[in-house]
C-alpha positions as CSV (number, residue, x, y, z in Angstrom):
1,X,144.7,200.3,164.2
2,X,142.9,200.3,161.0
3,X,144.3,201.2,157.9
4,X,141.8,204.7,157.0
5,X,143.4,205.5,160.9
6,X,147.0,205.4,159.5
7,X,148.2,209.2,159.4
8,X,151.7,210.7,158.1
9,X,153.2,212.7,160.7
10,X,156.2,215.1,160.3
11,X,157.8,215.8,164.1
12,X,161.1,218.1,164.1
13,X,162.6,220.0,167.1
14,X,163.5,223.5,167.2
15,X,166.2,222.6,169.4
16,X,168.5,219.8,169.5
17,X,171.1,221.0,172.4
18,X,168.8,219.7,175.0
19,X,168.4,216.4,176.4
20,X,165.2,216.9,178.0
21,X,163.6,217.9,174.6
22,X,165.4,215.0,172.8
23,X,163.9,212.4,175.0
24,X,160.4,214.1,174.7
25,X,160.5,214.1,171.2
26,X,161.8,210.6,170.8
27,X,158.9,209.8,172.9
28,X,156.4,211.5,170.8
29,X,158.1,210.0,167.8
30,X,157.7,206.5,169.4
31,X,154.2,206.9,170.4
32,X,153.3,207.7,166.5
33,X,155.6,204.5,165.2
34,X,154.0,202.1,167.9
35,X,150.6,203.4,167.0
36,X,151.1,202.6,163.2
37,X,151.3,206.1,162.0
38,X,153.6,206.9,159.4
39,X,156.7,209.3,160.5
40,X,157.7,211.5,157.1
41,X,160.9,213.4,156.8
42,X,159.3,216.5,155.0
43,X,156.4,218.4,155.8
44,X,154.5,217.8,152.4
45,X,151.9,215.5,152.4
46,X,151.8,215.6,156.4
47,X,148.1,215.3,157.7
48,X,150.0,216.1,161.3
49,X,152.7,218.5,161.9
50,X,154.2,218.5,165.4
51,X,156.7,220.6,166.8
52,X,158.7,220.3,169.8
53,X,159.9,223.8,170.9
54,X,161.9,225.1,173.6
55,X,161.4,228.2,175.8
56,X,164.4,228.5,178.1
57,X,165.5,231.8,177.5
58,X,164.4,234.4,174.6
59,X,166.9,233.5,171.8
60,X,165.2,229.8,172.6
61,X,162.0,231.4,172.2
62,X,162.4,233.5,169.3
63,X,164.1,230.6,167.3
64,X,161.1,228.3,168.2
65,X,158.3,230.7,167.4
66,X,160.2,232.0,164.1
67,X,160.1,227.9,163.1
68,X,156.5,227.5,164.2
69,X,155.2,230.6,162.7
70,X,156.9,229.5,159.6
71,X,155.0,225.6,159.8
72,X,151.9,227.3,160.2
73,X,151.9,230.1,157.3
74,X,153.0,227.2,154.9
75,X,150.8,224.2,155.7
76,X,147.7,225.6,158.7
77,X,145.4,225.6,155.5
78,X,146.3,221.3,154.3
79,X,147.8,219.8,157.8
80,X,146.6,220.0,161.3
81,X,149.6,221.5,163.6
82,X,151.1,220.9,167.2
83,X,152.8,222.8,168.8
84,X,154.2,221.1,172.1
85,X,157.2,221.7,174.4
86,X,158.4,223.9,176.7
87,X,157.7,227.1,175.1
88,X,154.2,225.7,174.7
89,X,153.7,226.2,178.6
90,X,156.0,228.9,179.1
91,X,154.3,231.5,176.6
92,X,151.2,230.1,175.0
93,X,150.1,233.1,174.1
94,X,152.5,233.0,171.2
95,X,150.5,231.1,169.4
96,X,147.1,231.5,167.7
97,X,144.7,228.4,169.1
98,X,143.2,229.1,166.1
99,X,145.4,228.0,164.1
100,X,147.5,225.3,166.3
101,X,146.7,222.8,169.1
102,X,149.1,223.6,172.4
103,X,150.6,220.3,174.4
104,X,152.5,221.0,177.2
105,X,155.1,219.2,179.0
106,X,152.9,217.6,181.2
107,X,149.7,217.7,178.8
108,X,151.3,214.9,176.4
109,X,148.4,212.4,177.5
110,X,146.3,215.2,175.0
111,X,148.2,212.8,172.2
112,X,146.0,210.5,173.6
113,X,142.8,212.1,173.4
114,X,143.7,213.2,169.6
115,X,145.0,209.8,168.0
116,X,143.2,207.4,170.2
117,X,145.8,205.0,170.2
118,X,146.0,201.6,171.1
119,X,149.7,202.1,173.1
120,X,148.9,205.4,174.9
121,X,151.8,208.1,175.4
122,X,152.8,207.4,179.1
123,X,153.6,203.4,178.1
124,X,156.4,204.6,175.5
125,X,159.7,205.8,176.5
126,X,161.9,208.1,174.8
127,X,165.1,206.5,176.2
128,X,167.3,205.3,173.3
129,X,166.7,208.6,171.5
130,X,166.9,209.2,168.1
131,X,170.0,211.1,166.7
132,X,167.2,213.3,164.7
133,X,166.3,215.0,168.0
134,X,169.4,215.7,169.4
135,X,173.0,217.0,168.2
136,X,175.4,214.3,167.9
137,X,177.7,215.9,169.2
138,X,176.0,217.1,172.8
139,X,173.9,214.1,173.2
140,X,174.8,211.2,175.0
141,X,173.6,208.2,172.0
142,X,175.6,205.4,173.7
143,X,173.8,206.2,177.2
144,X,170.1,204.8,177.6
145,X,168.0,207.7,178.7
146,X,166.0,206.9,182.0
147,X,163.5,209.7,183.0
148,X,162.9,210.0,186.6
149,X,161.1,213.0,186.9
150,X,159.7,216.3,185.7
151,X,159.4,219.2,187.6
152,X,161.4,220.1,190.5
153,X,161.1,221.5,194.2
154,X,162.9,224.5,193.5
155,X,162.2,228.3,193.0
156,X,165.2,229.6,191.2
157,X,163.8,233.5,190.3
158,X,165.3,233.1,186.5
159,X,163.4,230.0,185.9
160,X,160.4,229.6,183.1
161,X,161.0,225.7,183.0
162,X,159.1,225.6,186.3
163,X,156.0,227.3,184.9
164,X,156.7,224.7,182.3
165,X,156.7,221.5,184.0
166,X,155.6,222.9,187.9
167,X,156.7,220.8,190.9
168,X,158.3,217.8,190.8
169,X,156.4,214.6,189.6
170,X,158.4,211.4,189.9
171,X,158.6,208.0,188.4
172,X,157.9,204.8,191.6
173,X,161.6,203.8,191.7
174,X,160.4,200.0,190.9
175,X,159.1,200.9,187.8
176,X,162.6,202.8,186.6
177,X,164.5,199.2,188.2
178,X,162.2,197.8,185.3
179,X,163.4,199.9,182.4
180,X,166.8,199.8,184.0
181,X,166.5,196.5,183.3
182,X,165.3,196.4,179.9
183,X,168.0,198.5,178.4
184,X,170.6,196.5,180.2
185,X,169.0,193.4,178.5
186,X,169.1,195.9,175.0
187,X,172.8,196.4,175.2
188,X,173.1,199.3,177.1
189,X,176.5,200.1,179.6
190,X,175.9,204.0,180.6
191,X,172.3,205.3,181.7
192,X,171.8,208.9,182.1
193,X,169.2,209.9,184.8
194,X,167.1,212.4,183.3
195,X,165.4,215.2,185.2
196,X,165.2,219.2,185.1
197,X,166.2,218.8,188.7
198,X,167.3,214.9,189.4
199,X,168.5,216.3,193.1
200,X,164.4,216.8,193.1
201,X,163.7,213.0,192.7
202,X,161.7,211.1,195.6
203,X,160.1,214.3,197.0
204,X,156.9,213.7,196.2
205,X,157.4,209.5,196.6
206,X,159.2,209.4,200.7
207,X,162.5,208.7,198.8
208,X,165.5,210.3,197.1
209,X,168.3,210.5,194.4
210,X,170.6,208.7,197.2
211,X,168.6,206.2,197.8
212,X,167.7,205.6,194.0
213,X,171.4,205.8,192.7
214,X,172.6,203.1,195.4
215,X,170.2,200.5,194.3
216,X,171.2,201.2,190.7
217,X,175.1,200.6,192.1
218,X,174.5,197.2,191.9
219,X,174.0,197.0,188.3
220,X,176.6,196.6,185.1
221,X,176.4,199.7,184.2
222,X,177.9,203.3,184.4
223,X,176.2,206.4,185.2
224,X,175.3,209.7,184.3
225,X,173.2,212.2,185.9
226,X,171.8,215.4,184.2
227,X,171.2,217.6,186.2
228,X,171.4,217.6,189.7
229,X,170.8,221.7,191.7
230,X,173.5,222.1,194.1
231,X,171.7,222.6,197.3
232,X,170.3,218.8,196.8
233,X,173.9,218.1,195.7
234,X,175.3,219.2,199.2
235,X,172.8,217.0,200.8
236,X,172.5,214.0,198.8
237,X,176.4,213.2,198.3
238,X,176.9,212.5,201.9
239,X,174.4,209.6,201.3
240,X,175.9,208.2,198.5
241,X,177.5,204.4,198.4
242,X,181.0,204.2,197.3
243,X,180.3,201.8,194.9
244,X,177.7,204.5,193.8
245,X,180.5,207.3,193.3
246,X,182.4,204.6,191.4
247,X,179.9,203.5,188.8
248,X,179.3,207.6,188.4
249,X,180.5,208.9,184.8
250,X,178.9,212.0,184.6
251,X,177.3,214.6,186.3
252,X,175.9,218.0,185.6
253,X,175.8,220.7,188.8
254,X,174.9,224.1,187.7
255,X,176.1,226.4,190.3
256,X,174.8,229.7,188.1
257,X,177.3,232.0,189.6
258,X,180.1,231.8,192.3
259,X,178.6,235.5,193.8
260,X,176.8,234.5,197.5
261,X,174.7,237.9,196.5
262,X,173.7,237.1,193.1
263,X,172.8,233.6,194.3
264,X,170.5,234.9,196.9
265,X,169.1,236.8,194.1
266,X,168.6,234.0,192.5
267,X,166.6,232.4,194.9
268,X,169.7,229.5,194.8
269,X,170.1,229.0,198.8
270,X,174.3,227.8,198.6
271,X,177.8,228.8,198.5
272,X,179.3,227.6,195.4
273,X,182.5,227.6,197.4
274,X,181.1,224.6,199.4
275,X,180.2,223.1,196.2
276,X,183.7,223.5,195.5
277,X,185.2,221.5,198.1
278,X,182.8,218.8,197.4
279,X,183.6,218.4,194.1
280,X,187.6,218.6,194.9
281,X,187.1,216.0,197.5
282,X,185.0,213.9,195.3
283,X,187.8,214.1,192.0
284,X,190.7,213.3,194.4
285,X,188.9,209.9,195.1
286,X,187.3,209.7,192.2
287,X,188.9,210.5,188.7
288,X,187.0,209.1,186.3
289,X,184.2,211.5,187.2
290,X,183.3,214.7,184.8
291,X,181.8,217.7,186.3
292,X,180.1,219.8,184.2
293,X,178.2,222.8,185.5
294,X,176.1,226.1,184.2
295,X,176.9,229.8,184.4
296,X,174.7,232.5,184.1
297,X,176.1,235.9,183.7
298,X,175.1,239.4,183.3
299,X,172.4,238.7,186.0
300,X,170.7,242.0,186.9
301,X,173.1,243.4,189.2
302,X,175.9,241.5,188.4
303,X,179.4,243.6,188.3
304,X,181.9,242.6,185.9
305,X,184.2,241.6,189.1
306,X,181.4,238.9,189.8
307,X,181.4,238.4,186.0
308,X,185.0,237.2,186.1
309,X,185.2,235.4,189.6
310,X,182.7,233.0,187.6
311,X,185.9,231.8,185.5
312,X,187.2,230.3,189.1
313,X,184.8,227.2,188.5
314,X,186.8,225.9,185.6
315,X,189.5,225.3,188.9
316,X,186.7,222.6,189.8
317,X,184.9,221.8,187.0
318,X,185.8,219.8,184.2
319,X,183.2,221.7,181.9
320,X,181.9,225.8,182.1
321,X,179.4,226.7,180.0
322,X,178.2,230.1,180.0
323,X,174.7,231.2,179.0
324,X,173.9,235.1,179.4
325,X,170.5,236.2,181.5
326,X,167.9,237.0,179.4
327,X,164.0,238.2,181.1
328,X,161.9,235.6,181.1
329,X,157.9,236.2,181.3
330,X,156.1,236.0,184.6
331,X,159.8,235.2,186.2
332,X,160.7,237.1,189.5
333,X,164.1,238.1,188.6
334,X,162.4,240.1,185.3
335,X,161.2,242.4,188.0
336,X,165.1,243.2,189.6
337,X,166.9,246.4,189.1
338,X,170.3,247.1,187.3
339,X,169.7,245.5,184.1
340,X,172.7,244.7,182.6
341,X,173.4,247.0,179.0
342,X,173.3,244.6,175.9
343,X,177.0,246.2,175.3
344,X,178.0,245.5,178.3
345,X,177.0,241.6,177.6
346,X,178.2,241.9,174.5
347,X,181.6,242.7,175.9
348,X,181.3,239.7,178.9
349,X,180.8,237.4,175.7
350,X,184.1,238.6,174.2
351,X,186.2,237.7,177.2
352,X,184.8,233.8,177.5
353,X,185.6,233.6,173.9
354,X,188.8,234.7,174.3
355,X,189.4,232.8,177.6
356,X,192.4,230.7,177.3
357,X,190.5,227.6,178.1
358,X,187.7,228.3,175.8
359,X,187.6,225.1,173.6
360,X,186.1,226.2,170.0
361,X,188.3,229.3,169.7
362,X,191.4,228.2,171.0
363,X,191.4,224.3,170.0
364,X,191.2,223.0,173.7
365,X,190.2,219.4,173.8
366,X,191.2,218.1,177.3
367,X,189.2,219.8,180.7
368,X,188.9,221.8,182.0
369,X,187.1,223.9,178.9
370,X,185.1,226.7,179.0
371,X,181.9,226.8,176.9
372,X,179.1,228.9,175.7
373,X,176.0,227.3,175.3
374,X,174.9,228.7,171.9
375,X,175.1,227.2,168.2
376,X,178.0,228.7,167.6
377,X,179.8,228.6,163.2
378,X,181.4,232.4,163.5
379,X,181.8,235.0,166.3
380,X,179.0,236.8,164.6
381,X,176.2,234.7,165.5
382,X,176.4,234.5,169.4
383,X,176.7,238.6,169.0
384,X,173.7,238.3,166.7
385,X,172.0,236.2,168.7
386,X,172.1,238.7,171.8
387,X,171.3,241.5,169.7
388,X,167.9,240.2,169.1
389,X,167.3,238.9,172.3
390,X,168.0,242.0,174.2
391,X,166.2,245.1,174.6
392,X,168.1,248.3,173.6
393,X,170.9,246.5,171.2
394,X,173.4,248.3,169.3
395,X,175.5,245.2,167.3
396,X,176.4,247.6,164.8
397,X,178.3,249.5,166.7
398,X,180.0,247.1,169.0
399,X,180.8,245.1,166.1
400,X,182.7,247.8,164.7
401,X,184.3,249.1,167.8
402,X,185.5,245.1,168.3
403,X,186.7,244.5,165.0
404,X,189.1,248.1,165.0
């Protein structure tokens, strides 16, 4: 690249509590360092600012368009800006194409077209990613991050991701053996299988997860997958090696709810019960394993009894963590009756707090813990947080009535 080609680049995330947006942004960060552009650590001076955003529910949103909005009042007139990400698919609209240039998930060959680089995008990985992008804390930084695919084959009716990143799109399984290979060679011990939806994986190729994770069995090297839908869950573990189950560390199987109705609601064709016993049989052979999985509650619908049947999981489960429903644009399940009150939330957020197993408020370090999946300093923020991302809030008042 010649020199007058050189430009200084300032990439941040909106969001670092998200593997999926940590490897994307390492990769974009990658693609600029290959290229010979100059990475900065403050906007100032930037001929490029890039942000990566995320969109999966509104308090995602309204945090990422708050930043952006921010970016672009400071420094539209003296830098050129990016907005890429999820958000950037899921509600483009947002932003002013005036103003910014909009990358979605599976636009990043557009990097391409802008920089004209000698490496192109789709020949950089984002696999050892950089602490910068992702909470130390959440991430896994000792793992070697192998994407398999994007997309999925599902159509859960909460979902904006899948507007996002449509159906699933995987990597030949030859070329992950490759970079399998290459971080071994690096120093790597623990890969984690990236995906929205790794049960997904092979659809599109004649293959599967199964097959996928018992040729990796035969590798030095540990295993973590992140995530993997139940349904493919159910049918893929019957496939699975032994030795595969034995090199397994981690793995992330968002049930959403333990209700059969609100599952069917959600589009989410299982019974978490049956996921149950899997999961029991699995840790009685297999220890070493940590399950994690997803809640969603006040679903539309939902009743507080279904609300608190959710808890059951943490019987299974090695990890709950509990995100509350918000609409979602051009989602089916925006369109359902019996919205649940932003009180009423509000009040289903004050019982996993004070849930005995609920790890920041009561100190609990050892599994099974419950979780919410929010930032979380004080009690105030997560009530905040709702309150702005729910229609018809009233924090004032619950926030007096819960501290009386």
């Amino acid at each position: 690249m010649r020199h007058n080609n050189r430009k200084k680049i300032f990439l941040r995330t909106t969001f670092d509590l998200c593997d999926n947006n940590g490897y994307t942004t390492t990769q974009i960060n990658n693609f600029f360092m290959q290229n010979g552009h100059e990475v900065i650590g403050e906007p100032d001076g930037a001929d490029y600012i890039v942000i990566s955003t995320c969109g999966f529910d509104q308090d995602r949103e309204q945090r990422s368009y708050g930043i952006v909005s921010d970016y672009i009042r400071q420094y539209a007139a003296v830098a050129k800006v990016i907005v890429c990400g999820c958000l950037a698919s899921i509600n483009p609209e947002l932003f002013d194409s005036s103003k910014v240039t909009i990358i979605g998930p599976r636009e990043l060959d557009k990097f391409n077209r802008i920089f004209q680089p000698r490496i192109n995008i789709e020949r950089i990985s984002g696999g050892m990613v950089n602490e910068r992008f992702i909470n130390k804390g959440y991430g896994f930084l000792n793992a070697y991050y192998l994407q398999i695919c994007q997309g999925c084959i599902n159509h859960c009716s909460y979902c904006a991701i899948k507007k996002a990143k449509g159906d699933v799109k995987s990597k030949a399984p030859e070329q992950l053996i490759i970079e399998l290979e290459n971080a071994i060679e690096e120093g790597y011990r623990c890969v984690m299988l990236l995906g929205d939806d790794c049960g997904s994986y092979g659809a599109d190729l004649g293959t599967n997860l199964a097959d996928l994770l018992n040729t990796i069995k035969d590798y030095d090297i540990g295993i973590n997958i992140n995530y993997i839908h139940p349904r493919q869950f159910q049918s893929l573990y019957p496939l699975l090696h032994p030795r595969t189950l034995e090199r397994i560390e981690f793995m992330n199987v968002p049930i959403q709810s333990t209700s059969r109705r609100i599952l069917d609601l959600m589009n989410r064709p299982y019974d978490a019960n049956d996921i149950f016993k899997i999961i029991h049989e699995i840790k009685s052979k297999y220890q070493h394993i940590f399950f994690e999985t997803h809640i969603i509650y006040g679903f539309p619908s939902e009743t507080r009894e279904e609300f608190e049947d959710a808890f059951r999981a943490a019987d299974f489960f090695d990890s709950v963590i509990f995100f509350y429903y918000t609409d979602r644009k051009n989602v089916s399940a925006s369109r359902l009756k019996g919205k649940i009150p932003t009180a009423e939330i509000m009040q289903r957020t004050e019982t996993i707090l004070n849930h005995p197993r609920f790890r920041i408020k009561h100190g609990n370090d050892h599994p099974p813990v419950v979780l919410l999946g929010y930032e979380l300093n004080t009690t105030d923020d997560i009530f905040r947080s709702i309150a702005n991302s729910l229609p018809h809030s009233d924090f004032t008042s619950f926030n007096q009535r819960s501290s009386s």
